[in-house]
N, C-alpha and C positions, 0 to 999 in steps of 0.2 A: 458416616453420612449415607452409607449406602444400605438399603432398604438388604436384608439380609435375602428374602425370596427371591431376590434377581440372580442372589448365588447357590442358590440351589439348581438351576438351572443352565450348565455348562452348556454353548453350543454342540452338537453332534452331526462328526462328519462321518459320511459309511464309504469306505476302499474295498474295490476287488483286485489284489494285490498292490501293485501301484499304481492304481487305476481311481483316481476320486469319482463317485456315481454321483453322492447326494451332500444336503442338508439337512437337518431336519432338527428338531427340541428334545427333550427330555428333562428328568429331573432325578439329582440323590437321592437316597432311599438310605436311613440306615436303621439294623435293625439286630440287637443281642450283639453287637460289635461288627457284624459283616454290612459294607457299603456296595449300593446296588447304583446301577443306572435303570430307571423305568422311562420305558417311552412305547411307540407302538408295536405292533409286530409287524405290521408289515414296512416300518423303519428298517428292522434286519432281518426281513425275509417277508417277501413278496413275487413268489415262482410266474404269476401269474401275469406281472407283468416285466420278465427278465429280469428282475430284480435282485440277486443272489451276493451280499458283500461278504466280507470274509472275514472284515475287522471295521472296530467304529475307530473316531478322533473324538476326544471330549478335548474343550478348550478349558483348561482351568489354570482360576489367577491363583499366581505367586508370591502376593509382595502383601504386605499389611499398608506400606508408607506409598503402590505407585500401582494405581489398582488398571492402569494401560498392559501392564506384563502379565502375560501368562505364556502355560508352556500347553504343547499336543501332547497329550498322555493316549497312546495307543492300546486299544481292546481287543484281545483276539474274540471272534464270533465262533469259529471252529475249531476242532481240536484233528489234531495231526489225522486223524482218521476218516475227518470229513464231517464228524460228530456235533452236533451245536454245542455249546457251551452256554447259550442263553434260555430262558425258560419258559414257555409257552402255557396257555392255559385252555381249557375248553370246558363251555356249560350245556346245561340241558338246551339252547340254541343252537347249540355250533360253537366255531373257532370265538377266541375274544381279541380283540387288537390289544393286546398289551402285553410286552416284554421287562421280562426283567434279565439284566448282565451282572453277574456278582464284579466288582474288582478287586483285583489283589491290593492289598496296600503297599505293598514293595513298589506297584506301578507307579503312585504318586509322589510327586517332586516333595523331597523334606518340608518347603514351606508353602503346601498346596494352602490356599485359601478357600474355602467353602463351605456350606450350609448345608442341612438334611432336614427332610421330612423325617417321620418314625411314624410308628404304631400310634403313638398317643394324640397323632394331627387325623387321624379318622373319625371319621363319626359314627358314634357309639348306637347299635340299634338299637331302634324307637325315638332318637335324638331328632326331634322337627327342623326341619330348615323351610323355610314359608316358600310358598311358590313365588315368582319374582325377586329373592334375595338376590343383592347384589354381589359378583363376584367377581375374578378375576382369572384371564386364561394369558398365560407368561411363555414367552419363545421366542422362536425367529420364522417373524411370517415373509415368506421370497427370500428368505435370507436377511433379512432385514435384521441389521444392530445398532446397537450405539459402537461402530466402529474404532474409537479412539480407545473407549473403556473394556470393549470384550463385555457388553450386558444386553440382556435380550430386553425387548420391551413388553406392555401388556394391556391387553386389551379389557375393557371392562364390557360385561355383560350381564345379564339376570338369569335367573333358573325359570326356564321352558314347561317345565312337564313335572307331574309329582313327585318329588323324592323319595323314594324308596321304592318306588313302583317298576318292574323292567316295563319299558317303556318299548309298545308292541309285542309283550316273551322276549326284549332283548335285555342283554344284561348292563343297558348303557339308560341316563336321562338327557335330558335335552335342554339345551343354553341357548339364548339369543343373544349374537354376540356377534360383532365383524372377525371374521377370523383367513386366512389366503393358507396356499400352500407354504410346507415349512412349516406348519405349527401342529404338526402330529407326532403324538407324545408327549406335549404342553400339560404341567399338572394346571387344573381347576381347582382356585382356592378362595375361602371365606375370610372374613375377617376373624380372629379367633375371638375378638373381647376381653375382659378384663379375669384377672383371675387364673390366667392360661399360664401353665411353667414347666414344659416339658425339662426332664434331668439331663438326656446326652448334651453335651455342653456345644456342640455342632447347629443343634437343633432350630428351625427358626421358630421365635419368639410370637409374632402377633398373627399369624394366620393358620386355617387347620386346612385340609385334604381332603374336597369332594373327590374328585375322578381327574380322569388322563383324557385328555382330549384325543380323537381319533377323525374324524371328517365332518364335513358338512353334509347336511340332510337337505335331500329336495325332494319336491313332492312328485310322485309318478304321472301327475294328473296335470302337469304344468304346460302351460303352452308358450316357447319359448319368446313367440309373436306379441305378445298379451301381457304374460306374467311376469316379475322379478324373482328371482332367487328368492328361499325362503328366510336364510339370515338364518337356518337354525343349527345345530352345532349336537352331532353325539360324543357324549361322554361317559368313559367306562367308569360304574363305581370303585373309588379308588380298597373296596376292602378286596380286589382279585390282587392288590399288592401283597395281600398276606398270606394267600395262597403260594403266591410266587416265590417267594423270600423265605417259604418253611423250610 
């Protein structure tokens, strides 16, 4: 009875040793047999604002029959040498907020329970997605869960700005959408439609893979006196996942 998209989406905690920093979303990725966590970058590394963790938490359930049980599946972020282990990406803008962490499978519990996106939930270029489609950005905003079940929740929102278009030379579009802190690295997903049958048997079934949610956008011209927030929402196009994941 549970919407599979919610299990794509393990909470993620980030430790600088035994030290908890954050919260923050992300989602499975998996892709030729290797299972990725995708979230932001500056989730596991943000110098800028002290930010430096060393290893994530993913919360993942356990149980097919008691979906309250799961276990912390610990990620290392560095390697003995100080070295990242996760993977970063850069375009003709600059840096891109978006990470990918490979995990080993040996890390997860025999009867991890969970969902992936793949390759085949992107959208294929030239594929229209109208402006105002409706869509869905899935996490934990302030932390926010369904605390009994271990499932994030999701907010509904519309497509902002043209698809396909970088929006300003950036390589993100823009969603109108309630979104707080804690929902960076949230994947942005459509409804997929009929017809849709991706093969990895993980895979989720009804929805495809816009982009990775990264922050909220405000206008530079706003007066704080005056104005309201502008409600809008960047998000990286989810094919910098295929980069990441080669």
């Amino acid at each position: 009875m549970i919407d599979p998209l919610l299990l794509t989406c393990p909470r993620v905690y980030t430790y600088a040793g035994d030290r908890a920093l954050t919260t923050a979303s992300g989602f499975l990725f998996e892709r030729a047999g290797q299972l990725f966590l995708i979230t932001a970058r500056h989730v596991v590394s943000d110098p800028q604002n002290g930010h430096e963790p060393d290893r994530i938490g993913l919360a993942i359930h356990t149980s097919e029959t008691n979906v309250a049980e799961t276990a912390l599946v610990f990620v290392p972020l560095l390697a003995d040498g100080g070295a990242a282990l996760w993977r970063g990406a850069v375009d003709d803008a600059g840096g891109v907020d978006v990470a990918a962490i490979e995990i080993d499978a040996a890390l997860l519990p025999e009867t991890a329970r969970y969902a992936t996106f793949t390759p085949a939930h992107l959208v294929a270029p030239g594929e229209i997605v109208a402006i105002g489609t409706s869509l869905l950005t899935v996490g934990y905003p302030m932390a926010f869960e369904d605390a009994l079940h271990k499932l994030p929740v999701a907010r509904q929102g519309s497509l902002a700005s043209s698809f396909g278009l970088r929006f300003g030379g950036q390589g993100y579009f823009l969603v109108d959408s309630r979104t707080h802190r804690g929902v960076s690295g949230a994947p942005v997903a459509i409804s997929a439609g009929e017809g849709f049958a991706p093969q990895e048997p993980n895979a989720v079934r009804s929805w495809r893979l816009l982009g990775v949610h990264s922050a909220r956008l405000d206008s530079p011209t706003r007066d704080p006196a005056q104005d309201e927030a502008l409600g809008l929402n960047t998000v990286w196009y989810a094919d910098v996942v295929m980069t990441l994941t080669d």
